[in-house]
Structures are given as structure tokens and as C-alpha cells.
N, CA, C and O of each residue as an XYZ file, in Angstrom:
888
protein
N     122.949    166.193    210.523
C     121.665    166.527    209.916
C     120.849    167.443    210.838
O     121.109    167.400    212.041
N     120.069    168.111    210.478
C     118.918    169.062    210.949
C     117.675    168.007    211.182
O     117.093    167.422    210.270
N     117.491    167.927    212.079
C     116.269    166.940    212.532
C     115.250    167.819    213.460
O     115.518    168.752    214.218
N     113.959    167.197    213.143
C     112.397    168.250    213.449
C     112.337    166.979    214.382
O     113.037    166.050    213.979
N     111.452    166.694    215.863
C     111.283    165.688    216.300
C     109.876    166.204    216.876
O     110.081    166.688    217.989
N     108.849    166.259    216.605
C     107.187    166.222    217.149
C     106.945    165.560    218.422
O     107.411    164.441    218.638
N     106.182    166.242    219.352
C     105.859    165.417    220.441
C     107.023    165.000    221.170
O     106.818    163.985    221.836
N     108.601    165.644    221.276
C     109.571    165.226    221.800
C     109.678    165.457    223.407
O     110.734    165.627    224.017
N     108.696    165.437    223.830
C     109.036    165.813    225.368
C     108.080    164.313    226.063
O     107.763    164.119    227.236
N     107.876    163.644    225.133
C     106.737    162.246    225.438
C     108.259    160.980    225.714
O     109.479    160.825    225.759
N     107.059    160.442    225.811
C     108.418    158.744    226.667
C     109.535    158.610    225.497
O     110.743    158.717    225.713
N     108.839    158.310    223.968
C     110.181    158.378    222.875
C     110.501    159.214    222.243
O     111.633    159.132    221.765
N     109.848    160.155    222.000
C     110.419    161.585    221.867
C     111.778    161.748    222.746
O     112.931    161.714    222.316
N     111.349    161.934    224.080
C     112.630    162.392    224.599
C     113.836    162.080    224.590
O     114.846    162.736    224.845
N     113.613    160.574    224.142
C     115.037    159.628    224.292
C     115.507    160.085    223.128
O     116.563    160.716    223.106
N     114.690    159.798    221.834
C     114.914    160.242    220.742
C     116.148    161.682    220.406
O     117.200    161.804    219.779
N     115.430    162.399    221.082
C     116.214    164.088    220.963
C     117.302    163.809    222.017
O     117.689    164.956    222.236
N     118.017    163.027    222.786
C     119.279    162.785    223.423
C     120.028    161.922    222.351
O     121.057    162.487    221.981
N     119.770    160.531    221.655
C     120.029    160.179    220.779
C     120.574    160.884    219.698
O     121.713    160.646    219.297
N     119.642    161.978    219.051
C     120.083    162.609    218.006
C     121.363    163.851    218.735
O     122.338    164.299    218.132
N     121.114    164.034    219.579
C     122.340    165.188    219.637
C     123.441    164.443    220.060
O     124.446    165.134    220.228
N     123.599    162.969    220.340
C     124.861    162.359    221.116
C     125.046    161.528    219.468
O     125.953    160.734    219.719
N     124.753    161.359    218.306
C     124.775    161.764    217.239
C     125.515    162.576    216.053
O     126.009    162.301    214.959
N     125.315    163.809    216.916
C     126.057    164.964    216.303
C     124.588    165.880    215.511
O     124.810    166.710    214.630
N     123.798    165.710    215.769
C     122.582    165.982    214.733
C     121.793    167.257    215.632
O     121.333    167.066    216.758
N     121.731    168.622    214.886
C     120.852    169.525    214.841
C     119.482    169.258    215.268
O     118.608    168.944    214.460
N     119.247    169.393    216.698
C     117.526    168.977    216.633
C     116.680    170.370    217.371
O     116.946    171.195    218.244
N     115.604    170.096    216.520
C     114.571    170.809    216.677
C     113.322    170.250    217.033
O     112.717    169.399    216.380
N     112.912    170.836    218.248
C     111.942    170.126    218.990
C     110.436    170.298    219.348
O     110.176    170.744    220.465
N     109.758    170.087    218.780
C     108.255    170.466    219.048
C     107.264    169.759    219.827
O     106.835    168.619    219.654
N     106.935    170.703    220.806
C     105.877    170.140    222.014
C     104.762    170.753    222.263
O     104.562    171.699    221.502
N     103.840    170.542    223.162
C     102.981    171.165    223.603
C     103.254    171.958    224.887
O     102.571    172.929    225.213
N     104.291    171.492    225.599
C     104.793    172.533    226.276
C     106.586    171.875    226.371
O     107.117    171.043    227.106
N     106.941    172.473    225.584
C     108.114    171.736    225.290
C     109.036    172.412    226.797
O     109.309    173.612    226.791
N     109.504    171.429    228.161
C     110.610    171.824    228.685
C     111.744    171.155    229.289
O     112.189    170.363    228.459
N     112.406    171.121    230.358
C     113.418    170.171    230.652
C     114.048    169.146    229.681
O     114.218    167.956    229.948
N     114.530    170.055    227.957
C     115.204    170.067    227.180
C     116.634    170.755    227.468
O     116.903    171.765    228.118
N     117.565    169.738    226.664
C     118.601    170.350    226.777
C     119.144    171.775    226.172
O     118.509    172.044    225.153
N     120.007    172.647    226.451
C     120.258    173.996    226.197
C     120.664    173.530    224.481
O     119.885    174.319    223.946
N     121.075    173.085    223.758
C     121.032    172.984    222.654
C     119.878    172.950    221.326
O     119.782    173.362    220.170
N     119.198    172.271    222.205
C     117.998    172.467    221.671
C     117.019    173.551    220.775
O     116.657    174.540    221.412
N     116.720    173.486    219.854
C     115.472    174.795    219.918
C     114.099    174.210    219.494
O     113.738    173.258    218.802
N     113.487    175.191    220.209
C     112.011    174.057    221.084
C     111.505    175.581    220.087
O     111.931    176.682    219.737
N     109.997    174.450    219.945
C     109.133    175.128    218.944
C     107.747    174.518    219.933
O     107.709    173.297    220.089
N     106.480    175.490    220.672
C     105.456    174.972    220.841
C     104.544    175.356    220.078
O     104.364    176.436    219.514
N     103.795    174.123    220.088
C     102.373    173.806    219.363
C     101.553    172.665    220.195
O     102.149    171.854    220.904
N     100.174    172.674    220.051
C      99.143    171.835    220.413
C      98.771    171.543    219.111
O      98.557    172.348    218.204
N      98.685    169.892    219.071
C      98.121    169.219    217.806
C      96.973    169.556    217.419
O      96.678    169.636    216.227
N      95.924    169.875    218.675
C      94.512    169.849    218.425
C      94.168    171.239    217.829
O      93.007    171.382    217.445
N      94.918    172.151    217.719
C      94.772    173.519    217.349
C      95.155    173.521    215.997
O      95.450    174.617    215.520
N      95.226    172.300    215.116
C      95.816    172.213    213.776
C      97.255    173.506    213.588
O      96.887    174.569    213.088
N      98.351    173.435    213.862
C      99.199    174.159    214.109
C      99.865    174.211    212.536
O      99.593    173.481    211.583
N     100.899    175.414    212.619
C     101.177    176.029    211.362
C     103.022    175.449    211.818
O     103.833    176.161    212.411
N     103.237    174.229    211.405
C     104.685    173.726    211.798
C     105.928    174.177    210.566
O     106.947    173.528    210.326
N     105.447    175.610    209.828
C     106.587    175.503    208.939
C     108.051    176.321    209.984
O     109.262    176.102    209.954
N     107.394    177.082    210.642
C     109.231    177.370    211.192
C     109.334    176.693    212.176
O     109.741    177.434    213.071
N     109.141    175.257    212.700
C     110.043    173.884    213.094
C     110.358    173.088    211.887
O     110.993    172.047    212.053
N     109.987    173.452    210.647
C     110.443    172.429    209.640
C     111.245    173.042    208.540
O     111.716    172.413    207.592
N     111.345    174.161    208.724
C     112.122    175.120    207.533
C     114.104    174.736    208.109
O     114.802    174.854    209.116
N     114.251    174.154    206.392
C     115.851    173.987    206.592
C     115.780    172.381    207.576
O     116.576    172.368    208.515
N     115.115    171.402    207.450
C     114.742    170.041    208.594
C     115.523    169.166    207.312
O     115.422    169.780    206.250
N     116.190    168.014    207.209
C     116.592    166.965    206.507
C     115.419    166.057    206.749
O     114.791    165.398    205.921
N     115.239    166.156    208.117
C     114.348    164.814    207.986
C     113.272    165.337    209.848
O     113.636    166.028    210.800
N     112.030    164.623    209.595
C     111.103    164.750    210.687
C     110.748    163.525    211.153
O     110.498    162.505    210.511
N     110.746    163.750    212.564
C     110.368    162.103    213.087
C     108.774    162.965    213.886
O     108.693    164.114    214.319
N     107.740    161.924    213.836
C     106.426    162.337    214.634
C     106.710    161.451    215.701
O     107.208    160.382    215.346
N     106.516    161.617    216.974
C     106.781    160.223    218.058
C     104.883    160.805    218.471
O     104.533    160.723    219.648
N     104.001    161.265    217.554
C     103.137    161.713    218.535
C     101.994    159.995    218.333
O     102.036    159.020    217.583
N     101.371    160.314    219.139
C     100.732    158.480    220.144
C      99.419    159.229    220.703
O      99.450    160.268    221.362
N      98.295    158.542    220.336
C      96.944    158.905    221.256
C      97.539    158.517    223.125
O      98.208    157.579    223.558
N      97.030    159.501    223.699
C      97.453    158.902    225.250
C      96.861    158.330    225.884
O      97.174    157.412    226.642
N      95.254    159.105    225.523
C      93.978    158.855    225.932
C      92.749    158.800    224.962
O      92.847    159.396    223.890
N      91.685    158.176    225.243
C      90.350    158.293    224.386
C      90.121    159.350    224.040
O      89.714    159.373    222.878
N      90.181    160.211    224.470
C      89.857    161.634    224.565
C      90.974    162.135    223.828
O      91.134    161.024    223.322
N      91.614    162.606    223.467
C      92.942    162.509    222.442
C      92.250    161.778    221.067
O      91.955    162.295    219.990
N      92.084    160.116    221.617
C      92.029    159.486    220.308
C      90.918    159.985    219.506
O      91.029    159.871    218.285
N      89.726    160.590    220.052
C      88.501    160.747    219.480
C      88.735    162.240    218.549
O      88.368    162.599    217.431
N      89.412    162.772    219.472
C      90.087    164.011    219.204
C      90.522    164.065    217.763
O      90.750    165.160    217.248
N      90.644    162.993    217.113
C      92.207    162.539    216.307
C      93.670    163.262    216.165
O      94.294    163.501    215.132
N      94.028    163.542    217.550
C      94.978    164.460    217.957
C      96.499    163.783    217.237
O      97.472    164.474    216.934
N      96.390    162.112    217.047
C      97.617    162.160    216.597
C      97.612    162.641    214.756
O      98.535    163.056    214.055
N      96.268    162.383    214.453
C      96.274    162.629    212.645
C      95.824    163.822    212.752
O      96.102    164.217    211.620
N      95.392    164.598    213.200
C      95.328    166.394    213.117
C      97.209    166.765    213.067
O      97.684    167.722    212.456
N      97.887    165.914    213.732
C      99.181    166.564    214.217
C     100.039    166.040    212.856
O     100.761    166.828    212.245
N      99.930    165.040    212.565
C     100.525    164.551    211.285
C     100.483    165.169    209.993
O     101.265    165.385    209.067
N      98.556    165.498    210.446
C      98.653    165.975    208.503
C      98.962    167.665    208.653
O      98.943    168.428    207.687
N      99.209    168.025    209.867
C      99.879    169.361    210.552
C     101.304    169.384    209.493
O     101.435    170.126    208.519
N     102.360    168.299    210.012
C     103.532    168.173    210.045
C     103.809    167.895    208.518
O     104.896    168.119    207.985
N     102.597    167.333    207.813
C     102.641    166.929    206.452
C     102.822    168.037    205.277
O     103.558    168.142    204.295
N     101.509    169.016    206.020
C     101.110    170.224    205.226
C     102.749    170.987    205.280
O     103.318    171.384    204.264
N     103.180    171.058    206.317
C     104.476    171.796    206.813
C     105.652    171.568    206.141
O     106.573    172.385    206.154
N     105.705    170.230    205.392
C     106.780    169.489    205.211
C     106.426    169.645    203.968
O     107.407    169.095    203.468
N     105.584    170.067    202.784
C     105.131    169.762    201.478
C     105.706    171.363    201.121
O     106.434    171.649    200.171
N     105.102    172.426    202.282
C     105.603    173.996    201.806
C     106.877    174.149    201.969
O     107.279    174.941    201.117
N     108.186    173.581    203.021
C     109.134    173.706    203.082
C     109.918    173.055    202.280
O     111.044    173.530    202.132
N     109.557    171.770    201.518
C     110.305    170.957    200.584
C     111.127    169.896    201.654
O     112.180    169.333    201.355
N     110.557    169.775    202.706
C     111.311    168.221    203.646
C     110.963    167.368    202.498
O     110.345    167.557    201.451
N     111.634    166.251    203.103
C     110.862    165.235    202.286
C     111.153    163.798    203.299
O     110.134    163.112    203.384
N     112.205    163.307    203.974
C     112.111    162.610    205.150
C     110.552    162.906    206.414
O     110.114    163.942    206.913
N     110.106    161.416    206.537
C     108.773    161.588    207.646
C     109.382    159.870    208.409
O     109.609    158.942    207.633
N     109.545    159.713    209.715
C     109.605    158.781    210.464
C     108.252    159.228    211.244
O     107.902    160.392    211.440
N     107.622    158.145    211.613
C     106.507    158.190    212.585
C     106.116    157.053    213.219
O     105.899    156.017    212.590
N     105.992    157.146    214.519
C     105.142    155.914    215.316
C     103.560    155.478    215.211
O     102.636    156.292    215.204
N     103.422    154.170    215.137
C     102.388    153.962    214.756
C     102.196    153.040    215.944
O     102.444    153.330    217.115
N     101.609    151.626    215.380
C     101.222    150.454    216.698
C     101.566    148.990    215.445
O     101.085    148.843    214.321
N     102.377    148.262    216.057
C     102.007    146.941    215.588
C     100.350    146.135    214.977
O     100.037    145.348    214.083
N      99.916    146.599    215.643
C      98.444    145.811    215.644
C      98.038    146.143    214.771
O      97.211    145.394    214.250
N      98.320    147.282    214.170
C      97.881    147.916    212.869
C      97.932    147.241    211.844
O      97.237    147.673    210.924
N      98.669    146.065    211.594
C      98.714    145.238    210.404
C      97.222    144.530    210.385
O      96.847    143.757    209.504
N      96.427    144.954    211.555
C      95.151    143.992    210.939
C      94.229    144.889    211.248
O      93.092    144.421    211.309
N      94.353    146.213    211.501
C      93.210    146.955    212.035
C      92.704    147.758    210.838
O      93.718    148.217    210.312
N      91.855    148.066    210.299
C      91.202    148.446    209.129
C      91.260    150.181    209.396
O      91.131    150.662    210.522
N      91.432    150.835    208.410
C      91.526    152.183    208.423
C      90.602    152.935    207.155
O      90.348    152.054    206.333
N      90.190    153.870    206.850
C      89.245    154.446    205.483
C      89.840    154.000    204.504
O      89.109    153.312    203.792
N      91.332    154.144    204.004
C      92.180    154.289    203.271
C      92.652    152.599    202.802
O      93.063    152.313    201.678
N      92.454    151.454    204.115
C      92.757    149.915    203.491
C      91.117    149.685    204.815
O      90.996    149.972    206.006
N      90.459    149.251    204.116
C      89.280    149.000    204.748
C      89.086    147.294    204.879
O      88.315    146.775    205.686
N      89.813    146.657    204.070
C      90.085    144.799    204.339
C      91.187    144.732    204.364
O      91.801    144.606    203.305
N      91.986    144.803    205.833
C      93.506    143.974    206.264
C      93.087    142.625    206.245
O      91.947    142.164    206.185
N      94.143    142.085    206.304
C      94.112    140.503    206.405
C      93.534    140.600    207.935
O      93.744    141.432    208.817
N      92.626    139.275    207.898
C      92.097    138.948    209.504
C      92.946    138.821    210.561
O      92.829    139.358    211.663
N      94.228    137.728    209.997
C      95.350    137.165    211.333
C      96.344    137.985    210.428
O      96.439    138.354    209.258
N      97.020    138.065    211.599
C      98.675    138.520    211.515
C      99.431    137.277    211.970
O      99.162    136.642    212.990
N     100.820    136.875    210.739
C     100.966    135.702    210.547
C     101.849    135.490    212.128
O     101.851    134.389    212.680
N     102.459    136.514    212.638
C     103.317    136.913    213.488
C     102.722    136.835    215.000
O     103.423    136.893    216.010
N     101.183    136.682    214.980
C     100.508    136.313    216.094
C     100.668    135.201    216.696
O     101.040    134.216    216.059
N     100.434    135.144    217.956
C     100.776    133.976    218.472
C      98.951    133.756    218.911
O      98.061    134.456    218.427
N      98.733    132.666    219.887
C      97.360    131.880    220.065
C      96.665    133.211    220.799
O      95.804    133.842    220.188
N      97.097    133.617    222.186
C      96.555    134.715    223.118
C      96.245    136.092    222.638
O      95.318    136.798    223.035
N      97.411    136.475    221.455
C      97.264    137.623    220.680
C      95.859    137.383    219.764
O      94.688    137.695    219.982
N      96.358    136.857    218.912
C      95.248    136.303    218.212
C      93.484    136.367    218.242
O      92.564    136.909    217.628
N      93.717    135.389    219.437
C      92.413    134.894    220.685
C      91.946    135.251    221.351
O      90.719    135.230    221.456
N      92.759    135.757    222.129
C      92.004    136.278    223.490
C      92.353    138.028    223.418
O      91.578    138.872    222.968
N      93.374    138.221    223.843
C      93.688    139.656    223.801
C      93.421    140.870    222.716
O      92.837    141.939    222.891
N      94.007    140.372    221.619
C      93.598    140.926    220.465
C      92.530    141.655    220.520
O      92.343    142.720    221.109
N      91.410    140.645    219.477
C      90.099    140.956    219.346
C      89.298    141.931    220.341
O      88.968    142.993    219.812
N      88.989    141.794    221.449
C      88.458    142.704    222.939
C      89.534    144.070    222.623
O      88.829    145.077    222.556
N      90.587    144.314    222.471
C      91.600    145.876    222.332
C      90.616    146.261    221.138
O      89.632    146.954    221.398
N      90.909    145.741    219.564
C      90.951    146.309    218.928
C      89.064    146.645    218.637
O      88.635    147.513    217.877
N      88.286    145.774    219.403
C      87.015    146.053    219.197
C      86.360    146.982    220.372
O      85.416    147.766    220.275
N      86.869    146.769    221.104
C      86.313    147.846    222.553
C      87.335    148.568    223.101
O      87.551    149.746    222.818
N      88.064    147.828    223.978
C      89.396    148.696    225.111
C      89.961    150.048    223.995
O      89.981    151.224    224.359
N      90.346    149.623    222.752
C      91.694    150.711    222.128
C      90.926    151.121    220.808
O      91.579    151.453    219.819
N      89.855    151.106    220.790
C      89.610    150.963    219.384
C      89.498    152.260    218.692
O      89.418    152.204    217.465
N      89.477    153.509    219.302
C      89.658    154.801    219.103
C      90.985    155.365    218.734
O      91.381    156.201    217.922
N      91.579    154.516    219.724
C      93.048    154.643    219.641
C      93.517    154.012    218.188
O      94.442    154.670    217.710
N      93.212    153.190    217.587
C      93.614    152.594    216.899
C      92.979    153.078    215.288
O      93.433    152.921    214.154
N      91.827    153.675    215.768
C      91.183    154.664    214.467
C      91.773    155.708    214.256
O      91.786    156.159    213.110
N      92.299    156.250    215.112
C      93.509    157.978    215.078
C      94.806    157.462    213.822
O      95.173    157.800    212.696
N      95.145    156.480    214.842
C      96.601    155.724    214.272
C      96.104    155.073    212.584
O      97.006    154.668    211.851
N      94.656    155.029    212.099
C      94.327    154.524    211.115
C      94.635    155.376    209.735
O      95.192    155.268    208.642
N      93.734    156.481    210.714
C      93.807    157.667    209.907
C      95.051    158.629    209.354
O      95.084    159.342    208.351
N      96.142    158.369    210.453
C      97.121    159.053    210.480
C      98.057    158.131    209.741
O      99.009    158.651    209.158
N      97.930    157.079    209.705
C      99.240    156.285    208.581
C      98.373    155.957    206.947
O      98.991    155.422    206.026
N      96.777    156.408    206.796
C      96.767    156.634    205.579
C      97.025    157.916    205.054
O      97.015    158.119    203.840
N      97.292    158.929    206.012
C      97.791    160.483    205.638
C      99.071    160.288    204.844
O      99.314    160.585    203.675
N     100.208    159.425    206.241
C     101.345    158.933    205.626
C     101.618    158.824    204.421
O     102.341    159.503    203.693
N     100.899    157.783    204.206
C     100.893    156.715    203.051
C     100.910    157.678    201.609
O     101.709    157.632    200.674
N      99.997    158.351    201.763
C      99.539    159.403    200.621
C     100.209    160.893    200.538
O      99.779    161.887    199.954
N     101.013    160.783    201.060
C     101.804    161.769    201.143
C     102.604    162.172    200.339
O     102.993    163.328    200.503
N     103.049    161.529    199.389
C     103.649    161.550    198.320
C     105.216    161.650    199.317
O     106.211    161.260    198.706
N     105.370    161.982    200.297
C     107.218    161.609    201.395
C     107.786    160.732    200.635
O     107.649    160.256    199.508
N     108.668    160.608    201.817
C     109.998    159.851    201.631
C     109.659    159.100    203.280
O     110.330    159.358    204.279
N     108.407    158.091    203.249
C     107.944    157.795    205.158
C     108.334    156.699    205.166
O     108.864    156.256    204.146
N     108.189    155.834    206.418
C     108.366    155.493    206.870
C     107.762    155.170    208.421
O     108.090    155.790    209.432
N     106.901    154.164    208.365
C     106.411    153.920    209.732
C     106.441    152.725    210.772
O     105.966    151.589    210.764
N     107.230    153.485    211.707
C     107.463    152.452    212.748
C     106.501    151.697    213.479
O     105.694    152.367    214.123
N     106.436    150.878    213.512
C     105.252    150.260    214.573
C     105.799    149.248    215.835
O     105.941    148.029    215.737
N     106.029    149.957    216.874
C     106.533    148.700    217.692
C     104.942    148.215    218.488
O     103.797    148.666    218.463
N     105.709    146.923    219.246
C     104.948    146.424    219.929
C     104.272    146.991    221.176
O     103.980    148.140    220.844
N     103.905    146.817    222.320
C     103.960    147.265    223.527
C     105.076    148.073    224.384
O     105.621    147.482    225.316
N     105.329    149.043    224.168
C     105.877    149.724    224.510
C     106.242    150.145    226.189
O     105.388    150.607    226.946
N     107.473    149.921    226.530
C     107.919    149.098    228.310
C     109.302    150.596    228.096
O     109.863    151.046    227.096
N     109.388    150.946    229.582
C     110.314    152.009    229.897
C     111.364    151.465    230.754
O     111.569    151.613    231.959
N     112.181    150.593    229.570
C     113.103    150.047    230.538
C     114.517    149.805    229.242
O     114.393    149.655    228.026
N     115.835    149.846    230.105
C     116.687    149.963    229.679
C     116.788    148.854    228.170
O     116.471    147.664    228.180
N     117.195    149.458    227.221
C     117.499    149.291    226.008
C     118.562    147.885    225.863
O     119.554    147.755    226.580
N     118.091    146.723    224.640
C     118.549    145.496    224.844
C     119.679    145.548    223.507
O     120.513    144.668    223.293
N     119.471    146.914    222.597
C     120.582    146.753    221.506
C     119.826    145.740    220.678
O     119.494    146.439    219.720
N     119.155    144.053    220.353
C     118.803    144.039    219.389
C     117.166    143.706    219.509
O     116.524    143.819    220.554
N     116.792    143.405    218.618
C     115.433    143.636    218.213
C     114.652    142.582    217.183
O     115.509    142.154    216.410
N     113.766    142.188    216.977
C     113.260    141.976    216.072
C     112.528    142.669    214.736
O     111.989    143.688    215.168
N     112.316    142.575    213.525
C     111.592    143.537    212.936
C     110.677    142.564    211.483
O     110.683    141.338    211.367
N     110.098    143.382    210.709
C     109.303    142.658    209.996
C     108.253    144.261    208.909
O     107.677    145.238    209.387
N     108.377    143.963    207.827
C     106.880    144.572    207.179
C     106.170    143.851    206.745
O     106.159    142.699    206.313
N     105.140    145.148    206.989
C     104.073    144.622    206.991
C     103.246    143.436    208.095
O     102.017    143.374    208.130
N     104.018    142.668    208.837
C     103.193    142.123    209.790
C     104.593    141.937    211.086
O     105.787    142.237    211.109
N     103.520    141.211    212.148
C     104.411    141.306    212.779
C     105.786    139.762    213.092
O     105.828    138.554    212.858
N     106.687    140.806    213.728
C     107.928    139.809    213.976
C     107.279    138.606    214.920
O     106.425    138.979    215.725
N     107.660    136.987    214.885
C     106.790    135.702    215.485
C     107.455    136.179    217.104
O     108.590    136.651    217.152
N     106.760    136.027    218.170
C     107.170    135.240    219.200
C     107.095    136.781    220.205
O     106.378    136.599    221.188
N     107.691    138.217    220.133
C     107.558    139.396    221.306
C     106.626    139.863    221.539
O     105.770    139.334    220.829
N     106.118    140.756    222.282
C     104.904    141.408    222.261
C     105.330    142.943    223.124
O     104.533    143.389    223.949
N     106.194    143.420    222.935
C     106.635    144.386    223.675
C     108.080    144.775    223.519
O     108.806    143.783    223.456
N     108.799    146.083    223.426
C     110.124    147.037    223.296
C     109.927    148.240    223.997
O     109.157    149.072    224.475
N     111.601    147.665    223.679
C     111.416    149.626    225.174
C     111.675    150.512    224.114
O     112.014    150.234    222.964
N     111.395    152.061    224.841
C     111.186    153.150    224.033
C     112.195    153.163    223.176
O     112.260    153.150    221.947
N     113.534    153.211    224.658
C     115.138    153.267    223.819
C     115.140    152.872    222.790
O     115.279    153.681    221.873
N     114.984    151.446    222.492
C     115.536    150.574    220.957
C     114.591    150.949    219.736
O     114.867    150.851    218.541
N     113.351    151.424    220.344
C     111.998    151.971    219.413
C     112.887    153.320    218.536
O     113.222    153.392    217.354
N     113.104    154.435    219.854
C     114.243    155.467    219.263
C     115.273    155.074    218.799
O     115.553    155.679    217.764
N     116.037    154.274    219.105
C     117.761    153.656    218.271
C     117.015    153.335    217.118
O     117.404    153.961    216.132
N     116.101    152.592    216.919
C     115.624    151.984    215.418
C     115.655    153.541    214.226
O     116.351    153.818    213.250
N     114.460    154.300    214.985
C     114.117    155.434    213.798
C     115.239    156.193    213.780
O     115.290    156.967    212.824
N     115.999    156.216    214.402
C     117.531    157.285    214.335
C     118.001    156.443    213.213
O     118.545    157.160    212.372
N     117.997    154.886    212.799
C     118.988    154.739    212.298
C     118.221    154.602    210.632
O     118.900    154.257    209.665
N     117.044    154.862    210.541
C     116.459    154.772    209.825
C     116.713    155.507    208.727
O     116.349    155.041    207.648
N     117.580    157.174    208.773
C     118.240    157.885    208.627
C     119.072    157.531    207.302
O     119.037    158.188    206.262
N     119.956    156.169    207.569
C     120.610    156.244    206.716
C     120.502    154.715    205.896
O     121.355    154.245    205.144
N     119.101    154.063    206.309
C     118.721    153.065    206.065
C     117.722    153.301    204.707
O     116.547    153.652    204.809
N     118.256    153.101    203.709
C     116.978    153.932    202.716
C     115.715    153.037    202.152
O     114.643    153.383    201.655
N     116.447    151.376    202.514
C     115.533    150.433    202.225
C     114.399    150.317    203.066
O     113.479    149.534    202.832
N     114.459    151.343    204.379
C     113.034    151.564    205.229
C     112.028    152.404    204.639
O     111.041    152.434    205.374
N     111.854    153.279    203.332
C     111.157    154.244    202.523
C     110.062    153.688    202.450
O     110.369    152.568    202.044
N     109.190    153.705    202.545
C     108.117    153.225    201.774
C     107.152    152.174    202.529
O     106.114    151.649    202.127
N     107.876    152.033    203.832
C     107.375    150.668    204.784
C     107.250    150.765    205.647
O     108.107    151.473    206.174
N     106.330    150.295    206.442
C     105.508    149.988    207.544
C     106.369    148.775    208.381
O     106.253    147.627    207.952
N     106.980    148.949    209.223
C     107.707    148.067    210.302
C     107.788    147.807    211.237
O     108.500    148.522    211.943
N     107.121    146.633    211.842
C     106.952    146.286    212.985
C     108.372    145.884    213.533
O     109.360    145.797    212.804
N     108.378    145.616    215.063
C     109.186    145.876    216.322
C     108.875    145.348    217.367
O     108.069    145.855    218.148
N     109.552    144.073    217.587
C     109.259    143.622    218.848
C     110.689    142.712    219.290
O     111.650    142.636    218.524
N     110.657    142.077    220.582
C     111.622    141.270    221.240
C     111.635    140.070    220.858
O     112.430    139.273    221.356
């Protein structure tokens, strides 16, 4: 397949675009300064925040994965990851893609966005500390920008009229890949709170040929 991968030079991006070419899969790679890619590659740059014109990284694409992620407040306020999405959206509607994989956040099953403005309060998949203590303080102060980008950008998704699909793992750890996983829609899987990039990327690669992932929001954890 011809694969578009956004933001591929980031922690799962990159793994991602080794994945797909050990694969056998055509990838095309878009960064903000896309480098220390492999020679196979063809790298397409763009900056999200410049609302970018992504049809020749998506012309002739089977399918697009976004790995793009607020990094910082400043980003999130930005709404650098939903400027970049509904970028990749607009791109994908003139070329006739119709495959969209994208990273989102677990937590999102309870965080309110324009588009679902009453999530359920608990996530059944929470445990007492998530719940209780940690939770609440992220999603109301520490991340909460972060988590309005990611709001905005999976009701873009949603309405997209695609063929999407959104990943949501947990806490995200840069450490060697365990092969299996937990998963769940719509809320989250009971008992992990964290996956490494690797299995985050093995998941959406395989998503590919998984067609019962269309349409759903899937959490990811250990």
C-alpha cells in the first residue's frame, strides 16, 4: 500500500514509517522538518500551524495515519494538532483518500469536546487514583489545553464523512515493544495506564486490514 504518515519524524511517527516499509508498504512522510529518514522514503515538509496545502503528500495515498500530539501548551493553544488534521482532512476529501488513522489520548473518553459536550463522568476502565486523584487535576488544570486540541481534532474526525479511526493509547513510555496489549471502545481497557510507542505503531499498522476498527475510537493500554 501507499501510506501518507503526518508528523513522522515524532516518537510514533518514526517507528511507524520503519514498520510500514519492513511491511513492504510505500511511505510517504510529512514533517516539519522531516530528516534522518530512510533513503526510501519521500518526505514532504509542512508546519501544521501554517494550515498547509497536504494534497501532493496525499495524492495516489491508500490510507493516512496522523501521529500528530500537542507537545506543548503552546502548540495546544495553538490547536496545532486540529489545524493539522483538518489540513490532512481537507487534503484527503480533494484527492479521494478515504483511510484516516490518528492518535488521540485515552482520557478522552471523558473529556468533553464542542462536538460531544456531556461524556460520561467515570470511565468504567478507571481505576480509584485515575479516577480520584490524578485524573481530575490533568484534565482540569495540568493538560487541559492539551486535551481541548485533541477535542477538537477527533470531532473533525468524526465528521469527516472517512473511513477513521482513532487510536487512543494510554501514557505513552519509549521502551521496547511487549507484542500484546490491551484494547477497548469507547472507554478504557480495566487495570494499565501506559504503552510504548512501538505496540501504539504495531496497533495502527495493523489497523490496515482490520476493517472492524472504522468508525471507532480505541483505547490502548497494558
Amino acid at each position: 500500500m501507499k501510506l501518507t504518515i503526518i508528523a513522522a519524524t515524532g516518537g510514533t511517527g518514526r517507528i511507524l514509517v520503519d514498520l510500514a516499509l519492513a511491511a513492504g508498504h510505500d511511505v510517504t512522510a510529512v514533517a516539519r522538518r522531516p530528516r534522518d529518514l530512510p533513503d526510501e522514503v519521500r518526505t514532504v515538509r509542512a508546519d501544521m500551524q501554517d494550515d498547509p496545502d497536504l494534497r501532493p503528500a496525499l495524492e495516489g495515498a491508500d490510507a493516512v495515519f496522523s501521529c500528530l500530539g500537542p507537545r506543548s501548551k503552546a502548540e495546544a493553544v495553538a490547536r496545532t494538532c486540529a489545524k493539522g488534521t483538518a489540513a490532512a482532512i481537507t487534503g484527503m476529501r480533494a484527492t479521494g483518500v478515504r483511510r484516516l488513522i490518528v492518535i488521540s489520548s485515552e482520557s478522552m473518553t471523558v473529556v468533553p469536546s464542542p462536538d460531544r459536550p456531556n461524556p460520561p463522568k467515570h470511565d468504567p476502565g478507571e481505576g480509584f487514583l485515575l479516577r480520584h486523584v490524578v485524573g481530575p487535576p490533568a484534565r482540569k488544570y495540568f493538560l487541559r489545553e492539551q486535551y481541548a486540541d485533541l477535542g477538537v481534532m477527533e470531532d473533525a474526525v468524526r465528521a469527516s464523512g472517512l473511513d477513521w479511526t482513532i487510536a487512543r493509547p494510554a501514557l505513552l513510555v519509549d521502551r521496547p515493544p511487549r507484542g500484546t496489549y490491551r484494547t477497548a471502545v469507547d472507554r478504557k481497557p480495566k487495570g494499565g495506564f501506559r504503552i510504548a510507542r512501538a505496540d501504539l505503531a504495531e496497533f495502527m499498522l495493523g489497523c490496515l486490514t482490520r476493517d472492524e476498527t472504522i468508525g471507532q475510537a480505541i483505547s490502548l493500554n497494558y
